[in-house]
C-alpha positions in Angstrom: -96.9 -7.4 127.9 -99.2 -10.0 129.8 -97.8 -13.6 130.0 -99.6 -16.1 127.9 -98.2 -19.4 129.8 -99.6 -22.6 129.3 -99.2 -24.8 132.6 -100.6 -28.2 132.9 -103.6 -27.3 134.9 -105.0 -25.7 132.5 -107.2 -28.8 131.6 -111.3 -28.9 131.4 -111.3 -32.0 133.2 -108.3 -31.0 135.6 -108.6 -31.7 139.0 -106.7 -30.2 142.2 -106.2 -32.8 145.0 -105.2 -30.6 148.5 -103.8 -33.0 150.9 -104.5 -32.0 154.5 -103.0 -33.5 157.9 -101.8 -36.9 156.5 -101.1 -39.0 153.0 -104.0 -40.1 153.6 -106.4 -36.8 154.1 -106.9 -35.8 150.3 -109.7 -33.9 149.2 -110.0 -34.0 145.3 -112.1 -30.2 144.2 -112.4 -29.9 140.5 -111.5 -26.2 139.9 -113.5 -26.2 136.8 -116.8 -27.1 138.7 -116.4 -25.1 142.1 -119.4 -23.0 143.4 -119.5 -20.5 146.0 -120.7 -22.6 149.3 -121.6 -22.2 152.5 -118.6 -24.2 153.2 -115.7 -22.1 151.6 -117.7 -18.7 151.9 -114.9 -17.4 154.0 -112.2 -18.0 151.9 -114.1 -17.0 148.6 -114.5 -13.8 149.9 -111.1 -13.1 151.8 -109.5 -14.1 148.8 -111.6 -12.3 146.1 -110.9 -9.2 148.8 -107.2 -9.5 148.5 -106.8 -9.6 144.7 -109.0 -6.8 144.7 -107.2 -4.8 147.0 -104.3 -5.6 145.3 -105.5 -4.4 141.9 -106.4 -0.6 144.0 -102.7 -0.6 145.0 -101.5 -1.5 141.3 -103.8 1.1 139.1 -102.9 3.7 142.2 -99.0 3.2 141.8 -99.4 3.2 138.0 -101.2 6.5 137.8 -99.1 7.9 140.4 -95.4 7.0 138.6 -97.7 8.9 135.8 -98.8 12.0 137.8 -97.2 12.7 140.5 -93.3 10.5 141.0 -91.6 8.2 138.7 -88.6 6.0 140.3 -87.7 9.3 143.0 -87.8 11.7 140.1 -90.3 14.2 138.6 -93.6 12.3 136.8 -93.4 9.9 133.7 -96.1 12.2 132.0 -93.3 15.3 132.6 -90.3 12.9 131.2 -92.7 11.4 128.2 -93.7 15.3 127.2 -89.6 16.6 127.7 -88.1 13.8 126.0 -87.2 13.8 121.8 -91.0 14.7 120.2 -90.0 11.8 117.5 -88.9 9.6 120.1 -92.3 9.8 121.9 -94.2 9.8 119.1 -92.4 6.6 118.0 -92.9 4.7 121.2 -97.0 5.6 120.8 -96.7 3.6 117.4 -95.1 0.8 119.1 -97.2 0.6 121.8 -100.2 0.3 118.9 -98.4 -2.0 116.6 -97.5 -4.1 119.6 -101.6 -4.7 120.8 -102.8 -5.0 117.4 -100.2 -7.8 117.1 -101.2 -9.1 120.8 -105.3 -8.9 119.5 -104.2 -10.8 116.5 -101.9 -13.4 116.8 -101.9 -14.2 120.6 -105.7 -13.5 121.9 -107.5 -14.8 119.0 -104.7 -16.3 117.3 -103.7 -18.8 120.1 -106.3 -20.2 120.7 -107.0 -20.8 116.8 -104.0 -22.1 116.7 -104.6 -24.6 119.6 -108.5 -25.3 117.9 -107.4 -26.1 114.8 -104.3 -28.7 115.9 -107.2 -30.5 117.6 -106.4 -29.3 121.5 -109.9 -27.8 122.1 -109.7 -27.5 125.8 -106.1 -26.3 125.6 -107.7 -23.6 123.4 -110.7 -22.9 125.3 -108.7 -22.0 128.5 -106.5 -19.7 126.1 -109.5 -17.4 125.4 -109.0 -14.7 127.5 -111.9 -13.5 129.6 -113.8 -16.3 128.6 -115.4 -16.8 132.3 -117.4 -13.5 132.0 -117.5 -14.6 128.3 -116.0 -10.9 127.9 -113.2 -11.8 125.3 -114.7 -9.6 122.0 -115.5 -6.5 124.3 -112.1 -6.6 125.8 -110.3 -7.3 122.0 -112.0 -4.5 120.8 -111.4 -2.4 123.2 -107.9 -3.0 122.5 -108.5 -2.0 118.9 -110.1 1.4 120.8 -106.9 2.1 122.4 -104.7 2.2 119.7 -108.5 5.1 117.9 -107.4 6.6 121.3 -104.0 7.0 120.5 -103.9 8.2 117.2 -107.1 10.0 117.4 -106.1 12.0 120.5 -109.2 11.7 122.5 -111.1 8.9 124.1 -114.7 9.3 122.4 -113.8 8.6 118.7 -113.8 12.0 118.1 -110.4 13.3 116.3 -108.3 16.0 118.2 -107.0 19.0 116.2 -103.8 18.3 118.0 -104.0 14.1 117.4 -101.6 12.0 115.3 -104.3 11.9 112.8 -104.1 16.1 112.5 -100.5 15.4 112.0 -100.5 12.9 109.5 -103.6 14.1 107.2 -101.3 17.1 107.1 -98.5 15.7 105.4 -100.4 12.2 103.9 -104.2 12.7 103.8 -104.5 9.0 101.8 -102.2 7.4 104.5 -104.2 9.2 106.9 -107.3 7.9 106.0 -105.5 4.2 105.6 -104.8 4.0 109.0 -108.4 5.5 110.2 -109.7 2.6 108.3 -107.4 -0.2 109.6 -108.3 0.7 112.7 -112.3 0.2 112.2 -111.8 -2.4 110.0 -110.4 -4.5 113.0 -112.7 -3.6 115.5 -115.7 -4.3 113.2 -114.0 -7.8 112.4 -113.5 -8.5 116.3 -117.4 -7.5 116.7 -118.4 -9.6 114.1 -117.4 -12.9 115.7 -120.3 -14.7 117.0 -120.7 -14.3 121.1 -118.9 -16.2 123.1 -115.7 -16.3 121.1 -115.1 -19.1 123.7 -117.9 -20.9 121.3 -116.6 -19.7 118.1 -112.8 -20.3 118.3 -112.5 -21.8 114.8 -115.0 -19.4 113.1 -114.7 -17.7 109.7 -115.5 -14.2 111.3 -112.2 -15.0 113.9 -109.9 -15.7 111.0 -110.9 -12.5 109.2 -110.2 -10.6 112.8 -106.9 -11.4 113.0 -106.4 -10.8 108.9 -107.8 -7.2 109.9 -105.3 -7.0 113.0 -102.3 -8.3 110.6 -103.2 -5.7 108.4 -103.8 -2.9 111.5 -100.5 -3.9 112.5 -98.7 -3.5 108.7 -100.3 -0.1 107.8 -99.3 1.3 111.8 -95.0 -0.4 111.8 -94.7 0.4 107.8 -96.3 3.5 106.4 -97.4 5.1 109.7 -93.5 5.2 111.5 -92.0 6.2 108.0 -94.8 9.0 107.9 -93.7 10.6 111.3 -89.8 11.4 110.5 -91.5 14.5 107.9 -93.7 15.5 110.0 -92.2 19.0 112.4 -91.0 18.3 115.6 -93.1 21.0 117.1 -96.2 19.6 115.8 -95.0 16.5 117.5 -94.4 17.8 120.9 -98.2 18.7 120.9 -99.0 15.4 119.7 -97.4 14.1 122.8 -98.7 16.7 125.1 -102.1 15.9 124.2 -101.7 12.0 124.4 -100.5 12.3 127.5 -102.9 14.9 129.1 -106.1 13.8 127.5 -105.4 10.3 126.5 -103.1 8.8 129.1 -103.6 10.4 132.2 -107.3 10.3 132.1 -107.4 7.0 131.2 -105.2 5.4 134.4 -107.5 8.2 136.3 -110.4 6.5 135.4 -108.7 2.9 135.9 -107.7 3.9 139.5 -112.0 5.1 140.1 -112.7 1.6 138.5 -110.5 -0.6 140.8 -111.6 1.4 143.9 -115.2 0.8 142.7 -114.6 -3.2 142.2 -112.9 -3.2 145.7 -116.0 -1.7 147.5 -118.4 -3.7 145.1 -116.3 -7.1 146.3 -116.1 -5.5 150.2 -119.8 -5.6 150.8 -120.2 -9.3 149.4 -117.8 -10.3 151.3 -120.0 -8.7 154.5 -122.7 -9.3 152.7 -123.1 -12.1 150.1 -125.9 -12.3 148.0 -127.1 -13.0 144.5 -127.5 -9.1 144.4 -124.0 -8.2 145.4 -122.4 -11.3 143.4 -123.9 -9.8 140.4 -122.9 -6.0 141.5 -119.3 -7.3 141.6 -119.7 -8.9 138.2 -121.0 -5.0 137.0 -118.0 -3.6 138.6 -115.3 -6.0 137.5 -116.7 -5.3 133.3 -116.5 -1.7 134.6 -113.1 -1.5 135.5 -112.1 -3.7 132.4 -113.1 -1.5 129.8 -110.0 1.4 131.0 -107.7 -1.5 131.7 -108.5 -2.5 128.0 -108.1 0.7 126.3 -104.5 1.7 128.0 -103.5 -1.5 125.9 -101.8 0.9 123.0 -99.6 1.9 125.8 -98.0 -0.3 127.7 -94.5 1.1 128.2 -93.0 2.9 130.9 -94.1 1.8 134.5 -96.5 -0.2 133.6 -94.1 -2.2 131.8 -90.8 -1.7 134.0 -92.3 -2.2 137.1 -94.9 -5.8 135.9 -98.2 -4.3 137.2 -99.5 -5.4 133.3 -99.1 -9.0 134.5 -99.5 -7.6 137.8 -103.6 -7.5 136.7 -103.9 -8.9 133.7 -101.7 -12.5 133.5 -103.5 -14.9 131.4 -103.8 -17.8 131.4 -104.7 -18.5 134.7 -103.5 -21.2 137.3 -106.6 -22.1 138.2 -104.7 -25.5 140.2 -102.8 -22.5 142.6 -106.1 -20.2 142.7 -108.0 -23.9 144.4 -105.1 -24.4 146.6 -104.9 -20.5 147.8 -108.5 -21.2 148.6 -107.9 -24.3 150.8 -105.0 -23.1 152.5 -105.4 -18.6 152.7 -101.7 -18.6 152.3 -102.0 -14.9 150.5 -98.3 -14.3 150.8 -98.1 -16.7 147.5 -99.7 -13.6 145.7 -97.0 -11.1 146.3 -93.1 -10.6 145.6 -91.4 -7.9 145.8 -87.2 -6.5 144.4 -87.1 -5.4 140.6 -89.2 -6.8 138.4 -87.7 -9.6 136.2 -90.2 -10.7 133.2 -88.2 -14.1 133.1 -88.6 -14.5 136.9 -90.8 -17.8 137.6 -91.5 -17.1 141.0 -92.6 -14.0 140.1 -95.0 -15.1 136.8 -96.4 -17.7 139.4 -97.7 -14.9 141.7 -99.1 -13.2 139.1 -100.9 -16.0 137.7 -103.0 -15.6 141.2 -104.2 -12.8 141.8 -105.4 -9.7 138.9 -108.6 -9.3 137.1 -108.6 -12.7 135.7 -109.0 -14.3 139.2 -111.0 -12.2 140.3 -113.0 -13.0 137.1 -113.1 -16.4 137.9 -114.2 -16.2 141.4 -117.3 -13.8 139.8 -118.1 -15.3 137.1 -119.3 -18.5 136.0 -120.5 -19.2 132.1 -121.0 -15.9 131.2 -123.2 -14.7 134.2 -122.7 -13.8 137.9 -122.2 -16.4 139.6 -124.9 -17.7 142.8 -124.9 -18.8 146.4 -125.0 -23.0 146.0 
């Protein structure tokens, strides 16, 4: 899962002082307020080239350890089809119950949480994707991976080899229970007036994370007991078709979408302009909306190897992103050995770089941001 780490920068009125040469050489920037210039053009772009690059390498290893080699042996898609049919099937249900949980309690619910105890800027900065003012596209779309998963296709239609198929089988009234959860809670999400960033405390959020809660109860209780009567053989093709037309396409099209944000981000850089400031901005909602929707499945590599923090840590260190600016030292965006979720070093790379910095550098109150 994505760290949701709350450092001290993340402050409306904070402010990032970079000392230069001497004590005395201090430039104060406040992050919150930064434009694009004439003066930092070249570091905008280098460093809004770097994160983008490194999302390409991120969604090209993740589909690869999918497709074609997982850790030196035969593809995660081969080992998730050959493996236990239950067990698979099992680990889909987690990854859903564990995003409508995330949707719920963490993305909307944190920064309720934080309204309502009377830290409004705390929670303002804990809205995620609340630059592009993105947050209820990219909730729901979350709520659209777990229709994905159960449904066994990524248009809402319902596959005749889907969970659903499965589960109507055996349970047509839970069946139907769980098909309503899951529009329920993405209705909810859409009903919350635009930005959420404006509407943190609303009635409308409150009743999306009661839908989500309730998402999350029918999918851990009703749903997992369900699958232990179902046949194992009807499972396997479960799991063949989640993988083949659910999963794979999915990181497929998430690999097309970071290539297409790179080259969007590569010609500002060359060339900047309004026009290709607000191309990147079309790109980077692009390639969030298959990010968003492999949400309901965020095991396996993407999880043992950190490439979901990787491109998606939130919140941001906004503090670090100014001083990467000021000094180019890109090296603070890597690190490399096995991935350790408890590793600060590591969580402090990651909180520089992904689709969240990249969002901030685009975006600025909801639009494309402009030359100053």
């Amino acid at each position: 899962m994505k760290k949701f780490f709350y450092l001290s920068a993340l402050s409306l009125g904070m402010m990032c002082s970079i000392t230069a040469c001497s004590d005395d050489d201090t430039t104060t920037i406040d992050a919150k307020n930064l434009d694009y210039t004439a003066e930092n053009a070249s570091s905008w772009g280098n460093y809004m080239r770097v994160v983008a690059q490194l999302l390409v390498n991120d969604a090209t290893a993740l589909y690869d350890d999918w497709a074609v080699k997982y850790n030196e042996g035969g593809s995660y898609a081969d080992f998730f089809k050959n493996q236990d049919a239950l067990t698979s099937v099992e680990q889909l249900i987690d990854g859903c119950v564990d995003i409508a949980n995330e949707v719920g309690t963490a993305k909307i619910g944190d920064p309720y949480d934080l309204f309502i105890h009377n830290n409004e800027e705390k929670a303002l900065y804990a809205v995620e994707s609340w630059y592009s003012w993105h947050s209820r596209e990219d909730y729901r779309n979350n709520i659209y991976s777990i229709r994905n998963a159960y449904y066994g296709t990524r248009t809402g239609a319902i596959s005749e080899s889907s969970l659903s198929k499965a589960v109507a089988a055996v349970n047509a009234n839970l069946d139907t229970e769980v098909k309503k959860a899951i529009d329920d809670a993405a209705a909810a999400i859409w009903a919350i007036p635009s930005p959420f960033r404006n509407n943190i405390n609303s009635p409308e959020a409150v009743s999306a994370m009661e839908a989500c809660a309730t998402l999350e109860g029918v999918l851990k209780g009703s749903l997992k007991n369900c699958i232990e009567s179902i046949d194992k053989t009807v499972l396997a093709e479960v799991v063949r078709n989640y993988v083949d037309v659910v999963v794979l396409p999915t990181y497929s099209d998430l690999k097309a979408g970071n290539q297409a944000l790179f080259d969007a981000v590569e010609t500002f850089r060359t060339s900047p302009s309004n026009a290709n400031f607000k191309a990147c901005a079309t790109a980077w909602l692009a390639a969030r909306t298959p990010w968003e929707t492999s949400e309901a499945f965020l095991f396996g590599p993407v999880a043992d190897k950190g490439l979901d923090p990787n491109m998606d840590s939130w919140p941001l260190d906004q503090d670090g992103i100014v001083q990467i600016l000021t000094s180019g030292n890109y090296s603070d965006l890597n690190w490399d050995g096995d991935y350790d979720e408890e590793d600060d070093k590591i969580a402090g790379a990651q909180a520089l770089r992904g689709y969240h910095t990249l969002e901030y550098l685009i975006f600025k109150d909801g639009e494309a941001r402009t030359i100053q």
